[in-house]
N, C-alpha and C positions, 0 to 999 in steps of 0.2 A: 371816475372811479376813485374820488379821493376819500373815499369809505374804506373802501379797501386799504388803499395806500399809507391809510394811518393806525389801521386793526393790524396791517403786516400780515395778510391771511395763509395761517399755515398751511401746507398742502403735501403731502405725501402720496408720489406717484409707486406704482410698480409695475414692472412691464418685463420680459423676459429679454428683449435686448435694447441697446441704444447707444447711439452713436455719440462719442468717436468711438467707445469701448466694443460693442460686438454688436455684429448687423447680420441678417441676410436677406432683409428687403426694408420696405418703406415703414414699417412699426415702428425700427430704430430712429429713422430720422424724424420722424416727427417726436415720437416720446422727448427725443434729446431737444430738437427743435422747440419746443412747446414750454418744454421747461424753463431753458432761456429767455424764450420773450415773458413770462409770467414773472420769472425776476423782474428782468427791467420795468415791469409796473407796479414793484413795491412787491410783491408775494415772499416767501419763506418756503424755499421747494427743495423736499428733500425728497432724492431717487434709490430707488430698489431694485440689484440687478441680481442673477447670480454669478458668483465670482469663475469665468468659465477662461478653461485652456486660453483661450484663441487672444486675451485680454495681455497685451505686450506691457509687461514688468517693468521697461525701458523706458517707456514711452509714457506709462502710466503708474508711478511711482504711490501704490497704495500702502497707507497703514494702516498696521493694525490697529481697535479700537483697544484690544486689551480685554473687550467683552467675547464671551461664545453663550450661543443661543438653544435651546433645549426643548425638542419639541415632539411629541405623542406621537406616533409612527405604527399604526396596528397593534399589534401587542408587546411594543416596547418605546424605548428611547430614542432620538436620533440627535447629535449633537453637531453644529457646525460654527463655523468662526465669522465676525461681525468684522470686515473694513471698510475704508473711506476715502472718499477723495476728493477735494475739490474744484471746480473745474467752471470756471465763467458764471459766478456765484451759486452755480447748484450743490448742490450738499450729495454725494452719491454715494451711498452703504452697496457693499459686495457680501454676500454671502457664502462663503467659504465652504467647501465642503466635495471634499475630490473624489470621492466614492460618484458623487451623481453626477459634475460639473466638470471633472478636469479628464474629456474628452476630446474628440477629435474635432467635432459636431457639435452645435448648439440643441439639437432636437433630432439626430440622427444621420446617417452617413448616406452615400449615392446608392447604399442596397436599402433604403430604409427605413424610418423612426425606430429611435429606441425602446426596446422592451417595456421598458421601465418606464417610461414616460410618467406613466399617473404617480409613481410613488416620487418620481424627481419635483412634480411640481404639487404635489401635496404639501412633501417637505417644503419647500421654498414659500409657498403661500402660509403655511402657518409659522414659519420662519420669520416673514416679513412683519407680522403682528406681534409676534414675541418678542423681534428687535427692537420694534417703535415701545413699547414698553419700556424695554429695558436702557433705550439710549431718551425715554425722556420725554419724546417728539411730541405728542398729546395735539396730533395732528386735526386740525378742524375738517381739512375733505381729505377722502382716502379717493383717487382716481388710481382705476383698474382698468391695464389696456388688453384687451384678448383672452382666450381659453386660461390662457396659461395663469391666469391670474383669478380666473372667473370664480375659485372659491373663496378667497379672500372674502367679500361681502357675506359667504354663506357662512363660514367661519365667525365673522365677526357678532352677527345677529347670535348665533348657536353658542356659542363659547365664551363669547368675553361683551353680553350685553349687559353684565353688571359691571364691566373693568373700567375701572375710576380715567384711567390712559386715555378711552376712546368716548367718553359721557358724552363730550360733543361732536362726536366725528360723524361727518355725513358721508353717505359713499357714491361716485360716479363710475357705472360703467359703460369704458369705452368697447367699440366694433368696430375693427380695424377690418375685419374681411370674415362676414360670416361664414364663408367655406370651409373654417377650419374651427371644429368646435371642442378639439378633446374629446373625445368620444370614447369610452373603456369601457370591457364587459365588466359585468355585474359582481365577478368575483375580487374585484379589486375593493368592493366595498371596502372592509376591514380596515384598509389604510386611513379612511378617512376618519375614525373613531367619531361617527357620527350615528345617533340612532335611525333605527331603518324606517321610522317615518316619514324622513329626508328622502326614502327613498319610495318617490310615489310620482306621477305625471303630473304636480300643481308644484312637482321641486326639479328631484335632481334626475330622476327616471326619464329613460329617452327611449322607448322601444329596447324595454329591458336591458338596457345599456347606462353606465352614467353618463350624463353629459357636463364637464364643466363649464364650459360657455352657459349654459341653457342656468345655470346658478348664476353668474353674475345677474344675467338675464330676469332671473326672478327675484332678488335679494337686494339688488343695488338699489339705493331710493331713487336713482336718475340714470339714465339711461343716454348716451348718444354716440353719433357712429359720424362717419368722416365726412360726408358731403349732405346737402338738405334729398337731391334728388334718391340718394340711394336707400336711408331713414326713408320715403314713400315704397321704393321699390322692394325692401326685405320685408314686408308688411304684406305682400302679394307671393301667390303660392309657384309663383318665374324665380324670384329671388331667396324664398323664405328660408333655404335649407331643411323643409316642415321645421322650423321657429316660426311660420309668419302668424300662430295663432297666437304664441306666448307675447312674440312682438305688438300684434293689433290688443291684447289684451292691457300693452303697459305702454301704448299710443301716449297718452296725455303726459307720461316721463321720459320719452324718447324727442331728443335734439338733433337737429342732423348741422353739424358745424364743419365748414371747409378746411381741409388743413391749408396750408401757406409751405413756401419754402424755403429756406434760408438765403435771401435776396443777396447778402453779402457774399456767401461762395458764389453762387450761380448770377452771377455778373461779368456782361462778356467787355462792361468798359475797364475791370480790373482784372481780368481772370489771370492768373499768371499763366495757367498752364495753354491757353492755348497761343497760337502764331501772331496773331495780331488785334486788340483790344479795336470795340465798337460801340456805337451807341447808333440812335437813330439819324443823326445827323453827318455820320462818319462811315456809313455800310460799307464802301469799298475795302473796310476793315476783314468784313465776312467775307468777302472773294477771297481774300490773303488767305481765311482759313480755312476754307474750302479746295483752294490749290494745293496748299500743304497738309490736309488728310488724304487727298486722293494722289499725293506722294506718297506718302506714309502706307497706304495699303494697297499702292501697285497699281490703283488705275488711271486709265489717259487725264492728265489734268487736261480740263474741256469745261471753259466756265460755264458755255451754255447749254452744256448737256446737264437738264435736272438730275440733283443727287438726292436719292430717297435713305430713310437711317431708320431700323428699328433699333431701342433697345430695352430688354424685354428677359422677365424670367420665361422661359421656353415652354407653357405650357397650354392644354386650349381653353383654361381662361382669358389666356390672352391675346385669345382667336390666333394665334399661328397657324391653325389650318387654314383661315383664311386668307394669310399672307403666301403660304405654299399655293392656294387655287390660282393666286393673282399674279406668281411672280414671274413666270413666264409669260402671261399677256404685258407687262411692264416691260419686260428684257426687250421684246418686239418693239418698244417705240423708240426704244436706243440708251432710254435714262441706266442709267449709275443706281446699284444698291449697296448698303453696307448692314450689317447685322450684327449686331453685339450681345450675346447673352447665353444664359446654360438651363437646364431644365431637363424635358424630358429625353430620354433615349434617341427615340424615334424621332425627336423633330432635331434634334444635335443633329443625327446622321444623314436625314432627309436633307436638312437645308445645305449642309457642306458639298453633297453632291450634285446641286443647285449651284455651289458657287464654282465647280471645277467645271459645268458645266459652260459655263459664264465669265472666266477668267478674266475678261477683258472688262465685262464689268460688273460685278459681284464681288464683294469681299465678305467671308463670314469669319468671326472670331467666336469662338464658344470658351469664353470664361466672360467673367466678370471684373472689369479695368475702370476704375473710379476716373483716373484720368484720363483715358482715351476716350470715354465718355462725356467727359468737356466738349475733348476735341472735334466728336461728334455732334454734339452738338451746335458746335461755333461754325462745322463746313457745312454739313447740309443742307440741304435746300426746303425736302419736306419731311415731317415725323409721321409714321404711320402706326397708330394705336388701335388696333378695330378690336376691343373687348369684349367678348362675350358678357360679361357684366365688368366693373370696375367701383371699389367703392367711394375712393376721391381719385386718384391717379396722384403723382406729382411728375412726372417726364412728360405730360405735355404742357406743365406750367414751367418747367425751365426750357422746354423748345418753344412756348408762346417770349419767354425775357432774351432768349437767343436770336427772334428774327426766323426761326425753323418754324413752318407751316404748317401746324398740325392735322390727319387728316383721322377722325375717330369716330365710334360708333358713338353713338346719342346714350351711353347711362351712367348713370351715378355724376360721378365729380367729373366727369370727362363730356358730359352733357352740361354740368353746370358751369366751366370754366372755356369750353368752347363756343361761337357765336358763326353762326354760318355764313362767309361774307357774301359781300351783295356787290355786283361789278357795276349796279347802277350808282347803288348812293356810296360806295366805297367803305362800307360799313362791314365791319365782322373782324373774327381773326383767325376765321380756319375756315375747317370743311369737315362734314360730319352726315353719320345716313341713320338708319333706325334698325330698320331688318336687320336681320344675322343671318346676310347672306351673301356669296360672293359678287353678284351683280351689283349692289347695293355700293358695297364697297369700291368695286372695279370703278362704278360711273361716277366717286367723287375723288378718286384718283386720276381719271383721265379731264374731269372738269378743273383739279388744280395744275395737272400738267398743261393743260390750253391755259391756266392763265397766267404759268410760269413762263410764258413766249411773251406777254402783255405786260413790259416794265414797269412802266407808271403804276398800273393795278396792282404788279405783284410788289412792290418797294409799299406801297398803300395796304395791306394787308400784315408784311412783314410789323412795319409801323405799329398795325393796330396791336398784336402781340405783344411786340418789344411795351407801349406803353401802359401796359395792365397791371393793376398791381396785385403780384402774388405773395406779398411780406405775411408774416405772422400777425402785423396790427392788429386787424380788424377781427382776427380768428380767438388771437389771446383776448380780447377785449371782450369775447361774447363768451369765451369759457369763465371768464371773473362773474359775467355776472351772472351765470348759469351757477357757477358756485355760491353766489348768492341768494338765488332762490332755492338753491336745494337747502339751505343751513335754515334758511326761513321755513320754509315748508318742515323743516324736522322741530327746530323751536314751537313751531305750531303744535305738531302731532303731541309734544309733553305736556 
């Protein structure tokens, strides 16, 4: 890449959250993620968030740029404020603006999405274009992560395909989880002061509905989403969200590229936060912190009773009903569960009285605890992921660098980064089934609890995990040169 490294290739991301600044699932870690290792191989990456409540002033000492940004809103103005930060060479603009943003909620509260949604990220995506303007950036690739962002490219073609700023900007859009696509009735039109040609089934029209996703979806000149498997599977009508016709139609622009995870946190031979630091040569480490979680959350410390761990936004994406079909046939063989996560109503309620059930050995926590999440990860013995779909995952690549066993359904990224081991040749590093069904599940739970009694085998499998590499390398390195064929490909088109 030393084409790259000596063009300096500018790149302006936007994404609606990203980490450290505001999160509520794996969008932010990777955006933030991503960004960083693209520095490190010479790139120019500037980030676009909006500047919301939850974003600690303390912590994150933003200035102002001095600039405010001015942008069409139906049938008037809307104005908001441009700042900055910088933060491990990435360049990161906030966009200002309390009426939409300085809320409770990043996209709505536990009764809901916000009303407003389409007008909050209308404003923000033509916000993000007006900035890059006005601070300069004359960005070469514009990468757009999710709905929330997905007009930006529709924007750009429509509005500013004569603006001198963007001459050379080619646009990538990413799909971080097609399930969520922006979706808003028909009368929200107006906001978008777009003519209603835009508004047809070859654009922004979804079943009389607009769709924003379904625009980056048509508009972006490149197209890709998290893992290679799950790129085949939203192409089929199991996965497609009905996108998988617009998807097979832009086949030949669609990449499916793994994420990675941040190897440096998620390292159990430095982690600070949990009991006692390991690598493969040192495992007695991971006993140490398997005894003190199941101090920590009240159960018999019992090295050789298997400890199972989900953790997991609560919903049946990700298959939680099938961890409720299972968890009482598990309770029966004597293993340890522990549960980490929040989400829906009904499976919060369900599963807590599963664990009062089970006192002795069940632990469930319903929020979400960054660090006890370490710690879960560093005592446990197996992770259990059975997703109804998934489109990369990244909690079974820090329980594959932790020595935690992962046991998943076969799709997307969770098929791509698990390998199903073989007790003859010692090969694999998990356990994995197909169906989406609870037998399915059950019998590669009771086949890794049989080989949790089989040390040799199972220290040999931990092994294989622990030594995989899940870094950004290889991930940054195919999106540089994915941003190189899309710049080509547009030089071409002129």
């Amino acid at each position: 890449m030393a084409e790259i490294a000596e063009k300096r290739l500018n790149i302006l991301m936007a994404a609606s959250e990203v980490t450290p600044y505001a999160k509520t699932g794996g969008l932010a870690d990777v955006v933030g993620a991503l960004s960083r290792a693209l520095v490190k191989r010479g790139a120019t990456v500037s980030v676009f968030l909006p500047l919301y409540a939850q974003i600690d002033p303390a912590r994150f000492p933003l200035k102002s740029t001095g600039k405010t940004v001015t942008v069409p809103l139906s049938n008037r103005y809307e104005t908001g404020e441009i700042f900055s930060h910088e933060l491990a060479g990435v360049q990161y603009y906030f966009i200002k603006k309390d009426h939409y943003f300085n809320r409770p909620g990043l996209y709505g509260t536990n009764e809901g999405d916000y009303p407003d949604n389409a007008e909050r990220f209308v404003f923000f995506s033509r916000a993000v274009l007006e900035s890059a303007k006005i601070l300069d950036l004359h960005p070469q690739i514009l990468h757009c992560h999710d709905w929330h962002t997905g007009l930006i490219p529709v924007f750009l073609k429509a509005a500013y395909a004569n603006e001198p700023s963007f001459h050379e900007t080619a646009t990538l859009f990413t799909i971080h989880n097609l399930g969520y696509q922006g979706i808003f009735w028909h009368y929200d039109w107006h906001l978008l002061n777009l003519p209603w040609s835009y508004f047809n089934h070859e654009a922004l029209e979804f079943y009389g509905k607009i769709n924003f996703l379904k625009g980056g979806l048509v508009f972006a000149d490149a197209l890709s989403t998290v893992s290679p498997t799950y790129a085949r599977e939203i192409q089929t009508a199991a996965y497609g969200y009905r996108l998988e016709g617009v998807l097979r139609k832009r086949r030949k622009d669609l990449y499916g590229i793994l994420n990675g995870i941040d190897t440096e946190e998620w390292n159990p031979a430095r982690d600070p936060s949990i009991a006692a630091n390991y690598d493969t040569n040192t495992l007695q480490g991971k006993e140490k912190c398997k005894t003190a979680l199941q101090k920590e959350v009240g159960l018999p410390t019992q090295k050789e009773t298997p400890l199972l761990a989900v953790i997991s936004r609560l919903s049946e994406q990700k298959g939680i009903d099938l961890i409720m079909a299972v968890f009482e046939k598990v309770m029966a063989t004597g293993a340890q569960w522990i549960i980490l996560g929040n989400g829906d109503k009904e499976y919060e309620v369900r599963l807590q009285m599963l664990a009062k059930k089970y006192p002795q050995q069940a632990f469930v926590h319903i929020a979400y605890d960054h660090l006890l999440a370490h710690r879960i990860e560093a005592g446990a013995d197996l992770f259990l992921m059975p997703s109804k779909y998934e489109p990369c995952g990244l909690s079974q690549m820090m329980s594959l660098r932790y020595g935690t066993v992962p046991v998943v359904r076969a799709t997307g990224g969770l098929d791509d980064t698990v390998t199903q081991f073989d007790p003859d040749t010692l090969k694999g590093n998990g356990f994995k089934f197909k169906a989406y069904a609870t037998t399915a599940f059950s019998r590669q739970i009771q086949n890794a609890l049989s080989l949790f009694k089989e040390k040799k085998k199972w220290r040999a499998v931990m092994r294989n995990g622990m030594e995989g590499n899940y870094s950004w390398d290889a991930s940054a390195e195919k999106y540089l040169n994915l941003y190189q064929t899309i710049l080509k490909k547009k030089r071409g088109r002129k």
